[in-house]
FITIFI-696460 format. One record per residue: residue number from 1; y, x, z of N, C-alpha, C, O in turn. Coordinates in nm, 2 decimals, always signed. Atoms other than C-alpha are relative to their C-alpha. Example, Ala and Ser with C-alpha at 12.3 -4.5 7.8 and 13.67 -1.06 7.14 Angstrom:
% residues 2
<site vexdren="1" n_y="-0.12" n_x="+0.09" n_z="+0.00" ca_y="-0.45" ca_x="+1.23" ca_z="+0.78" c_y="+0.12" c_x="+0.09" c_z="+0.00" o_y="+0.12" o_x="+0.19" o_z="+0.07"/>
<site vexdren="2" n_y="-0.11" n_x="-0.09" n_z="+0.00" ca_y="-0.11" ca_x="+1.37" ca_z="+0.71" c_y="+0.11" c_x="-0.08" c_z="+0.08" o_y="+0.22" o_x="-0.03" o_z="+0.09"/>
***
This chain:
% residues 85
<site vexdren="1" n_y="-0.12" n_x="+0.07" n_z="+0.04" ca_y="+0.63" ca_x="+0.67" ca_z="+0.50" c_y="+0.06" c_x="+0.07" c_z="-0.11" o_y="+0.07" o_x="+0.19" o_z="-0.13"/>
<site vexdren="2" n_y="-0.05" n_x="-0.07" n_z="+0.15" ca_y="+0.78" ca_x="+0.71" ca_z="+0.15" c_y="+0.08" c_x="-0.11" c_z="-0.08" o_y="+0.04" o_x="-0.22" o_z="-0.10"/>
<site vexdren="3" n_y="-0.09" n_x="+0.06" n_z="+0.09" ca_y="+1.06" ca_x="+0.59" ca_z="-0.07" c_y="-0.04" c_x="+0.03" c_z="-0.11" o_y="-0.07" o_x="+0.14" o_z="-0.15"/>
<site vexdren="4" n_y="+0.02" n_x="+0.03" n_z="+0.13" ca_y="+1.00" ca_x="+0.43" ca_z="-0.37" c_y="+0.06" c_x="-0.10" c_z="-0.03" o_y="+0.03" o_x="-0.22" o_z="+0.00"/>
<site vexdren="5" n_y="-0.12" n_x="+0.04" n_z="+0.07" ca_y="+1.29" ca_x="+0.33" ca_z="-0.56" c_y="+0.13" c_x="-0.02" c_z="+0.10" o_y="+0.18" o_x="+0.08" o_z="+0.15"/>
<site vexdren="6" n_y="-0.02" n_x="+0.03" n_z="-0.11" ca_y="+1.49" ca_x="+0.16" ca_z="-0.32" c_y="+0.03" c_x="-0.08" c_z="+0.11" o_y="+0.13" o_x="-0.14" o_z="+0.17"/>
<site vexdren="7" n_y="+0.03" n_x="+0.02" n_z="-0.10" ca_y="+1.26" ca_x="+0.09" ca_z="-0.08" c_y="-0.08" c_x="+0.09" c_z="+0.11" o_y="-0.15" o_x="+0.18" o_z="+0.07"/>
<site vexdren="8" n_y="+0.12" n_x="-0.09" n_z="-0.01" ca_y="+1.07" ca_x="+0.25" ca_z="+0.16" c_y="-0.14" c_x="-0.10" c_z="+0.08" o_y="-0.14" o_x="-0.19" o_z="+0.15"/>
<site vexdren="9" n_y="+0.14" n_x="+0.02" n_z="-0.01" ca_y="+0.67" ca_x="+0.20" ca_z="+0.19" c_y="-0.11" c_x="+0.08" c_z="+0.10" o_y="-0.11" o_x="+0.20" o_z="+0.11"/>
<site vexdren="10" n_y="+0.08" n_x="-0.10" n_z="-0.05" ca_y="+0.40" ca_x="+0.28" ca_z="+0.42" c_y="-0.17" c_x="-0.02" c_z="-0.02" o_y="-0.27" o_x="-0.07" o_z="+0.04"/>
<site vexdren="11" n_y="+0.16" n_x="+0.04" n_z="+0.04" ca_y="+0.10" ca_x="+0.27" ca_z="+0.27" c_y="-0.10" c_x="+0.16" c_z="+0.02" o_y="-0.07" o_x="+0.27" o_z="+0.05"/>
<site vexdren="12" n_y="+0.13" n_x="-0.16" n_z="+0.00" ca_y="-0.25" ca_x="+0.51" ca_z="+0.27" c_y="-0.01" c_x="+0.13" c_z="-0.13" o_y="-0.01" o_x="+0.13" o_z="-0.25"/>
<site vexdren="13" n_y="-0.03" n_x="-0.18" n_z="+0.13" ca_y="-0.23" ca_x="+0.85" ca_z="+0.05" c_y="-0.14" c_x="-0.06" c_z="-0.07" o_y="-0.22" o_x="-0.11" o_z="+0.00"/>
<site vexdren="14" n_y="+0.11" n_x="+0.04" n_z="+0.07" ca_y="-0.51" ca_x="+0.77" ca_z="-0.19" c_y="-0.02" c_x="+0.13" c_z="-0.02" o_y="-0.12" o_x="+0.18" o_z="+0.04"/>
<site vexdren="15" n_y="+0.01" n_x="-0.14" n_z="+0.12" ca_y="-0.45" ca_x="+1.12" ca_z="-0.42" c_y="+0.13" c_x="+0.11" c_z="+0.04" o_y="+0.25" o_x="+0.08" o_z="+0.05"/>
<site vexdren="16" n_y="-0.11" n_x="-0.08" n_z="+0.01" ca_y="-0.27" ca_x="+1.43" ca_z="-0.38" c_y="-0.01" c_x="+0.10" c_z="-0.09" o_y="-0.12" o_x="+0.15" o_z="-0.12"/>
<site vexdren="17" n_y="+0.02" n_x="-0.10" n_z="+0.12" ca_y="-0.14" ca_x="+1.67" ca_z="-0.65" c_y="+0.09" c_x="+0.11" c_z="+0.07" o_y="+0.13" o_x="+0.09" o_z="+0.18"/>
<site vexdren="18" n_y="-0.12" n_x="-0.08" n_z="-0.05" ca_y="+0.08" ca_x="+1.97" ca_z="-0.62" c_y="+0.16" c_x="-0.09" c_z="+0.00" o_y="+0.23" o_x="-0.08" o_z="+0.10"/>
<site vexdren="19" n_y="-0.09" n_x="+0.08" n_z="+0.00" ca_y="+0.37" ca_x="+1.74" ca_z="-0.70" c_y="+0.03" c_x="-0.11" c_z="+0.05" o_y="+0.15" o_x="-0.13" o_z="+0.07"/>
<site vexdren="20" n_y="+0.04" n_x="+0.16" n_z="-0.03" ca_y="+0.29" ca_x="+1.40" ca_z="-0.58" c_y="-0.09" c_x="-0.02" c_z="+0.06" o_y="-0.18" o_x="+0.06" o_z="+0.06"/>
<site vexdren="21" n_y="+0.10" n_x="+0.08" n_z="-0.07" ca_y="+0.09" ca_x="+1.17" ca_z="-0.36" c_y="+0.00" c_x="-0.15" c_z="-0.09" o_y="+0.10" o_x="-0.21" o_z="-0.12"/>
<site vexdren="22" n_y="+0.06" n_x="+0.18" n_z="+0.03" ca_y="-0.07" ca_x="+0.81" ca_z="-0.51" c_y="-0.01" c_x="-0.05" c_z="+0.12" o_y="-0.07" o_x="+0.00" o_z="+0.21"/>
<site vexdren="23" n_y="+0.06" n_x="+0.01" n_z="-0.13" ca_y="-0.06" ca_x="+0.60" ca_z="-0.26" c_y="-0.06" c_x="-0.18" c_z="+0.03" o_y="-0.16" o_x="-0.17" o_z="-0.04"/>
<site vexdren="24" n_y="+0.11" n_x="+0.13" n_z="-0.02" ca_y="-0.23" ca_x="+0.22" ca_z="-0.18" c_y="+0.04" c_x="-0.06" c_z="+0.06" o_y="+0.08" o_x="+0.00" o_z="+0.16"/>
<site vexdren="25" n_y="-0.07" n_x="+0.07" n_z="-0.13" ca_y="-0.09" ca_x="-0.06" ca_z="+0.01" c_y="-0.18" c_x="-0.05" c_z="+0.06" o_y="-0.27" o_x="-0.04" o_z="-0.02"/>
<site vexdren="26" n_y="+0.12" n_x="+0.06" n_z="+0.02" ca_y="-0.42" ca_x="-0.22" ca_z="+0.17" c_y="-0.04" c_x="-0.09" c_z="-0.04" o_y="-0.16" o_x="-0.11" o_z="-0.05"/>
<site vexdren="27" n_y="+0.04" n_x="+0.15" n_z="+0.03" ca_y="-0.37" ca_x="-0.58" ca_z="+0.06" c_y="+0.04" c_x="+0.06" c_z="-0.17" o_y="+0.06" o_x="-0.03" o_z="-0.25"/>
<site vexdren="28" n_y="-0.04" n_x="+0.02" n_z="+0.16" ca_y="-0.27" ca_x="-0.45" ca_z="-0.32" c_y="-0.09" c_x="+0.04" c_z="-0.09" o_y="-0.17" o_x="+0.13" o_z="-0.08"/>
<site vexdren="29" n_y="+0.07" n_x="-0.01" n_z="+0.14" ca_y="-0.43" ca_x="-0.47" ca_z="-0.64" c_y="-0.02" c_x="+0.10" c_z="-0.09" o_y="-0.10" o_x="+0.10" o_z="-0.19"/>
<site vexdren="30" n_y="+0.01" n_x="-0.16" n_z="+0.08" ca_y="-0.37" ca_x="-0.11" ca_z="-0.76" c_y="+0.10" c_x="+0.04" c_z="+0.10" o_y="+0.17" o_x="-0.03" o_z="+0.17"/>
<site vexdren="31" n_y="-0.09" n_x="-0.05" n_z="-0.04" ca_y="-0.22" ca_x="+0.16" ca_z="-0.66" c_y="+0.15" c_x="+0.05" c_z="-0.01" o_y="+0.17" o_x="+0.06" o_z="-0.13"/>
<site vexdren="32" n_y="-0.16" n_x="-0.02" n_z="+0.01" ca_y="+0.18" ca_x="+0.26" ca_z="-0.63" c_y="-0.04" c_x="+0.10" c_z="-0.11" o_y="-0.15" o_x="+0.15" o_z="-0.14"/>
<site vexdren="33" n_y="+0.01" n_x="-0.13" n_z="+0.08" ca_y="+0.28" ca_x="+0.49" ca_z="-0.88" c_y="+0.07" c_x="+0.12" c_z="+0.03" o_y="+0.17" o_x="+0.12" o_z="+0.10"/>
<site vexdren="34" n_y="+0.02" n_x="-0.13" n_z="-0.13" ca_y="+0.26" ca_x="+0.88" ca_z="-0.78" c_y="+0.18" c_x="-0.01" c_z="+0.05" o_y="+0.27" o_x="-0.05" o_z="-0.02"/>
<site vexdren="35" n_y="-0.10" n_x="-0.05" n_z="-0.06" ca_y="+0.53" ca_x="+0.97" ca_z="-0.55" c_y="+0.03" c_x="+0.16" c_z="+0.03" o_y="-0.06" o_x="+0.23" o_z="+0.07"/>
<site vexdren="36" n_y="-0.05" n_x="-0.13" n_z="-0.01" ca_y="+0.74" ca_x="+1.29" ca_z="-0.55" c_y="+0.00" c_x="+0.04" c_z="+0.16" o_y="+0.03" o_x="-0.03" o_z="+0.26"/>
<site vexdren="37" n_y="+0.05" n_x="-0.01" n_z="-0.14" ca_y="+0.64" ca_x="+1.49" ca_z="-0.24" c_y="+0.16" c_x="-0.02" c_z="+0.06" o_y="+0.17" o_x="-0.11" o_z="+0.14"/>
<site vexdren="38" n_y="-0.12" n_x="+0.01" n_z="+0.00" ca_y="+1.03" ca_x="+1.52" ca_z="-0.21" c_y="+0.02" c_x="-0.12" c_z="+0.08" o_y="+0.08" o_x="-0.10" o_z="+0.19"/>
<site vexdren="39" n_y="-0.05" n_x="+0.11" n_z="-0.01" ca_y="+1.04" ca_x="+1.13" ca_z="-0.16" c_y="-0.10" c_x="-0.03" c_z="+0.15" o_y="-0.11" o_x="-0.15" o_z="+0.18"/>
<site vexdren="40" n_y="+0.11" n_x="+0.02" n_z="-0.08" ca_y="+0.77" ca_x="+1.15" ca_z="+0.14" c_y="+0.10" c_x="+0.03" c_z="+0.14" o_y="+0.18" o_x="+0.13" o_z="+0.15"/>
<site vexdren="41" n_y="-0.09" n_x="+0.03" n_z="-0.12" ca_y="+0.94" ca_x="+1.08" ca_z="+0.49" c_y="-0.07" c_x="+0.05" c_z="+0.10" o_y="-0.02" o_x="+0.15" o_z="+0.16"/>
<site vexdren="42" n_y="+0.07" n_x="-0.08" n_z="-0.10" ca_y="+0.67" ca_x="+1.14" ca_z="+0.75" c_y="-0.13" c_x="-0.12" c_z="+0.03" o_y="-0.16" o_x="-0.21" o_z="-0.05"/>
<site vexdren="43" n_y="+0.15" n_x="+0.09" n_z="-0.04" ca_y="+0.34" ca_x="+0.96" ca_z="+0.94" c_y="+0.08" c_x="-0.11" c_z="+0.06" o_y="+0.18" o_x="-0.09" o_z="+0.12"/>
<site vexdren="44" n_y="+0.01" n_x="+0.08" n_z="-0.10" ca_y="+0.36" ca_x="+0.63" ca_z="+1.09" c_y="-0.10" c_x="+0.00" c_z="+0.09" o_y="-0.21" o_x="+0.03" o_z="+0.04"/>
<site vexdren="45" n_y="-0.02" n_x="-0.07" n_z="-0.14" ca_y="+0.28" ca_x="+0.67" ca_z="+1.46" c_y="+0.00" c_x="-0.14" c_z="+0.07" o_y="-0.07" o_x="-0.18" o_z="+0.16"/>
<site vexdren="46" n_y="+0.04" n_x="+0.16" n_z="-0.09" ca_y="+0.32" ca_x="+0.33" ca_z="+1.58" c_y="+0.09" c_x="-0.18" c_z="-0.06" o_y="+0.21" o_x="-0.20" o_z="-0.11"/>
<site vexdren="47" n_y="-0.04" n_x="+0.13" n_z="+0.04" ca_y="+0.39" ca_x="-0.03" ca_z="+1.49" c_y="+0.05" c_x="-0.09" c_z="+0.11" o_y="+0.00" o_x="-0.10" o_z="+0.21"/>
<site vexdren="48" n_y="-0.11" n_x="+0.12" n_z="-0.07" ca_y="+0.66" ca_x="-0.31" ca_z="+1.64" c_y="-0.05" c_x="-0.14" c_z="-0.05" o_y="+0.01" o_x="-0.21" o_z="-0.13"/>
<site vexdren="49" n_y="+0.00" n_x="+0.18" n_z="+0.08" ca_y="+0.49" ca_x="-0.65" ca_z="+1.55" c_y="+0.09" c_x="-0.09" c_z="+0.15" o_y="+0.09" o_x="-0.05" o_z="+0.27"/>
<site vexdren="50" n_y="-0.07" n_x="+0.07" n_z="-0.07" ca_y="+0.72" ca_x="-0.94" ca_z="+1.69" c_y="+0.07" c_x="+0.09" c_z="+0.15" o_y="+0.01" o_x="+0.04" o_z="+0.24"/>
<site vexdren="51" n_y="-0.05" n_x="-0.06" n_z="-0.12" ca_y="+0.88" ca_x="-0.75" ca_z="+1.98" c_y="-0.11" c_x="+0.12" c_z="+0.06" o_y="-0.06" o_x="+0.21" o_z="+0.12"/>
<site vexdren="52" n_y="+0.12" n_x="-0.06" n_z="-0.06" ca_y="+0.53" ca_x="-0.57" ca_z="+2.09" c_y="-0.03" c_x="+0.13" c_z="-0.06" o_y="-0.04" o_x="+0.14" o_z="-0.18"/>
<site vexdren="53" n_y="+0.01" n_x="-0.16" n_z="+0.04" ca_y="+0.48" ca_x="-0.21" ca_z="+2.06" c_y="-0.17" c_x="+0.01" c_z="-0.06" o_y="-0.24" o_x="+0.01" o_z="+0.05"/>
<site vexdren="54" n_y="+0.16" n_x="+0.00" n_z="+0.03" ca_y="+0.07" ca_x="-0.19" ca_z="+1.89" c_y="+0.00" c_x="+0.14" c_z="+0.02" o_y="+0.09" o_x="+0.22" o_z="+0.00"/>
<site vexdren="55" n_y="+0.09" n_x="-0.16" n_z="+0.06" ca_y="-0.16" ca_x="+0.12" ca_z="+1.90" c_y="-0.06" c_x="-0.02" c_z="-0.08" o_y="-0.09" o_x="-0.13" o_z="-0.13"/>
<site vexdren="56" n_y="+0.06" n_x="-0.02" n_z="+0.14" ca_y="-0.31" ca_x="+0.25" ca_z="+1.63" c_y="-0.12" c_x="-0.08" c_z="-0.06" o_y="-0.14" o_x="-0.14" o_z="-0.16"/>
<site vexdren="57" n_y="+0.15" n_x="+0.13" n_z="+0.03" ca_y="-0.65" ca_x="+0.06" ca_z="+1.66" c_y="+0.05" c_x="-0.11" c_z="-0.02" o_y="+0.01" o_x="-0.15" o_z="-0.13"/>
<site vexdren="58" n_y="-0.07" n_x="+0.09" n_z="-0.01" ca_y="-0.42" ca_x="-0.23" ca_z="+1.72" c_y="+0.02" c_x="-0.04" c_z="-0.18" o_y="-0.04" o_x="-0.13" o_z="-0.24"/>
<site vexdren="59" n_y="-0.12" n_x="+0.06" n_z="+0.11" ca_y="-0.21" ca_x="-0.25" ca_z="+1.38" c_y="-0.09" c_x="+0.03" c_z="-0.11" o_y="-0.10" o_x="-0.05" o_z="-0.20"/>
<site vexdren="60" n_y="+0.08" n_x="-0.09" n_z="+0.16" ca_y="-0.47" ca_x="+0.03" ca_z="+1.13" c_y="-0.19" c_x="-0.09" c_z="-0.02" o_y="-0.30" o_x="-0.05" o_z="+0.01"/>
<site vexdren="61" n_y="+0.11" n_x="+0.08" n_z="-0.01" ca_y="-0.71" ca_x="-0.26" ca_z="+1.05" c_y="-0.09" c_x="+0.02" c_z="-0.16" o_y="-0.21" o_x="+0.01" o_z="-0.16"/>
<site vexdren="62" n_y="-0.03" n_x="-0.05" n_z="+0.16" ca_y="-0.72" ca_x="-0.17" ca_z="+0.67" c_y="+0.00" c_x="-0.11" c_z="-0.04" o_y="+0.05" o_x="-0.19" o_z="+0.03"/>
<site vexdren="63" n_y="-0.01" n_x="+0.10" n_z="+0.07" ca_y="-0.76" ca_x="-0.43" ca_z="+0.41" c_y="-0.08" c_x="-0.18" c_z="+0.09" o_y="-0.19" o_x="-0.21" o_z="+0.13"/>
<site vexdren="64" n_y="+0.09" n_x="+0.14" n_z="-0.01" ca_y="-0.80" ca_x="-0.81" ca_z="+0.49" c_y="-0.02" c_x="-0.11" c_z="-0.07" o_y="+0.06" o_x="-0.15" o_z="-0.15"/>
<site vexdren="65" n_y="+0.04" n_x="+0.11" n_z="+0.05" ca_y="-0.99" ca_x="-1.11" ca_z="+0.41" c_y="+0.08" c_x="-0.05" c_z="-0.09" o_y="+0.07" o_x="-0.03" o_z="-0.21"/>
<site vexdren="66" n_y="-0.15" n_x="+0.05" n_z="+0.08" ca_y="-0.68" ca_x="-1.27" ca_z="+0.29" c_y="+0.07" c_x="+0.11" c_z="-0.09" o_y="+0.14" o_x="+0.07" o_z="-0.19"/>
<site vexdren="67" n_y="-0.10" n_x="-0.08" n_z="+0.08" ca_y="-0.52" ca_x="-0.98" ca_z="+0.14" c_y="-0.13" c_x="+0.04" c_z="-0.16" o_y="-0.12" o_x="+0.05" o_z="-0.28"/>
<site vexdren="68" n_y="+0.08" n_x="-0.03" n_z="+0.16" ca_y="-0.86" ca_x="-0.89" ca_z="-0.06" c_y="-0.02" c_x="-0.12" c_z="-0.09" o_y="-0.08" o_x="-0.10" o_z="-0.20"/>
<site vexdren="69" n_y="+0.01" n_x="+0.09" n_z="+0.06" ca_y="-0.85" ca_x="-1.26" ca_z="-0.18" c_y="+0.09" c_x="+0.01" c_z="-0.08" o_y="+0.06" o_x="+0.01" o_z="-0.20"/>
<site vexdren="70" n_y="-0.10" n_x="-0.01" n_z="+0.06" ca_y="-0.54" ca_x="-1.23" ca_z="-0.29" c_y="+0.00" c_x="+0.09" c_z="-0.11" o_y="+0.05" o_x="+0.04" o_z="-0.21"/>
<site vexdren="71" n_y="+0.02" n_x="-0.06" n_z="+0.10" ca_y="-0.62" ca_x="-0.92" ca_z="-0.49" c_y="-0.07" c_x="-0.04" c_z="-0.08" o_y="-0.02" o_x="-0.04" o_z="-0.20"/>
<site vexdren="72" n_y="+0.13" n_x="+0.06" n_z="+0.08" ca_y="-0.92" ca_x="-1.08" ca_z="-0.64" c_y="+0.09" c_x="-0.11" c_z="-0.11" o_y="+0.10" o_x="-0.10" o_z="-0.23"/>
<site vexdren="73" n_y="-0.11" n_x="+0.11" n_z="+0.05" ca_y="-0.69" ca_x="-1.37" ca_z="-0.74" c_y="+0.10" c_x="+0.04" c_z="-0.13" o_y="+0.12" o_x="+0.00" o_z="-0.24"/>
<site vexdren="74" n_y="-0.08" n_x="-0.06" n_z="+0.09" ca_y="-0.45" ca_x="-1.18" ca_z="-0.89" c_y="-0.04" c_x="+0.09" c_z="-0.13" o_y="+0.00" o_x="+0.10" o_z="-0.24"/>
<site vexdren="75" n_y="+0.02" n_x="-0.06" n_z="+0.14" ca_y="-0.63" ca_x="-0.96" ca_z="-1.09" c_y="-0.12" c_x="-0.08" c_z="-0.11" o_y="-0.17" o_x="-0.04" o_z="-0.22"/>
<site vexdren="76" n_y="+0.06" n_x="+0.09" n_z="+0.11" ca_y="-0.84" ca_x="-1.23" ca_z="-1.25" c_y="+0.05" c_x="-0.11" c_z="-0.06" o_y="+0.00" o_x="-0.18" o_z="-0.15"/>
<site vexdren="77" n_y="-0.07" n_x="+0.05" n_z="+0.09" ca_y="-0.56" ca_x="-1.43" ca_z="-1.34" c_y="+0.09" c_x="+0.11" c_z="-0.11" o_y="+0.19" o_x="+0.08" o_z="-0.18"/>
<site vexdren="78" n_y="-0.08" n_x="-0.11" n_z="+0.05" ca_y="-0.44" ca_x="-1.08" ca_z="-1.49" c_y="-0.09" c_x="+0.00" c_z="-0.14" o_y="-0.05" o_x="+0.01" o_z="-0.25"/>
<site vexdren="79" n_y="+0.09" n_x="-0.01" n_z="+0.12" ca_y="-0.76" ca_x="-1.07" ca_z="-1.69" c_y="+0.04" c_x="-0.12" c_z="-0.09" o_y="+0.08" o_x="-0.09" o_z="-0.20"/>
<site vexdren="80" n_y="+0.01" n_x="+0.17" n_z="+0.12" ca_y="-0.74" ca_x="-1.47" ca_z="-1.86" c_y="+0.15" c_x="+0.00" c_z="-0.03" o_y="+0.18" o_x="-0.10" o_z="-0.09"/>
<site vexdren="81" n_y="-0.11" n_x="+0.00" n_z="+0.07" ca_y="-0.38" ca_x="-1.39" ca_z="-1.94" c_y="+0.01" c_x="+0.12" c_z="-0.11" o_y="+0.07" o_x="+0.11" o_z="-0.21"/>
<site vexdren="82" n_y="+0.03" n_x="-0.05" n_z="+0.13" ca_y="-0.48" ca_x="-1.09" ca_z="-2.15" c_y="-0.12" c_x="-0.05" c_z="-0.10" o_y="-0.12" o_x="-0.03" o_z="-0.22"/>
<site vexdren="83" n_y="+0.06" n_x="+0.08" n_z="+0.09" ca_y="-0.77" ca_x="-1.29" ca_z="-2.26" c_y="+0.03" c_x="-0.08" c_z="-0.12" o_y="-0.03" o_x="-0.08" o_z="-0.23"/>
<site vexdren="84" n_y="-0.05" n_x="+0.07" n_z="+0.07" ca_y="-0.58" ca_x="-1.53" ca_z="-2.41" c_y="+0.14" c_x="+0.05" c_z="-0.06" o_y="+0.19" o_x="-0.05" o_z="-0.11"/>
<site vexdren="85" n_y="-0.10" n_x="-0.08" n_z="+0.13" ca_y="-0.29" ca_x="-1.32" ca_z="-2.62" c_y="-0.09" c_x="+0.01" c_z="-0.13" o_y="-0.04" o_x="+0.06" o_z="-0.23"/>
***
């Protein structure tokens, strides 16, 4: 868990430096930009969907179907918009 700007995020640590962590949502198209260890909160530990407490197998599915479509999507309407400039 980590604040970035202000919100906070809990995404996967990709990279760590002495200063910073990079970190990844699973459904996103790149990754966040580095975070100050400073701004770093702690592990998530367990998830609340709709009222229901999940375990970790439960919720830590990583990327899906739908979310990698969506990346796909996105970054090839990213490409035909610098294509055409």
């Amino acid at each position: 868990m980590a604040r970035q700007g202000n919100r906070f995020i809990a995404h996967r640590i990709l990279r760590t430096s002495r200063h910073s962590v990079t970190c990844v949502g699973d459904n996103c198209a790149a990754p966040d930009a580095p975070i100050p260890l400073s701004h770093l909160y702690g592990v998530v530990v367990l998830v609340r969907r709709r009222g229901r407490v999940l375990g970790f197998k439960e919720w830590d599915r990583g990327r899906t179907a739908l979310g990698s479509l969506r990346r796909r999507l996105i970054q090839g309407a990213q490409r035909l918009k610098a294509a055409l400039r």
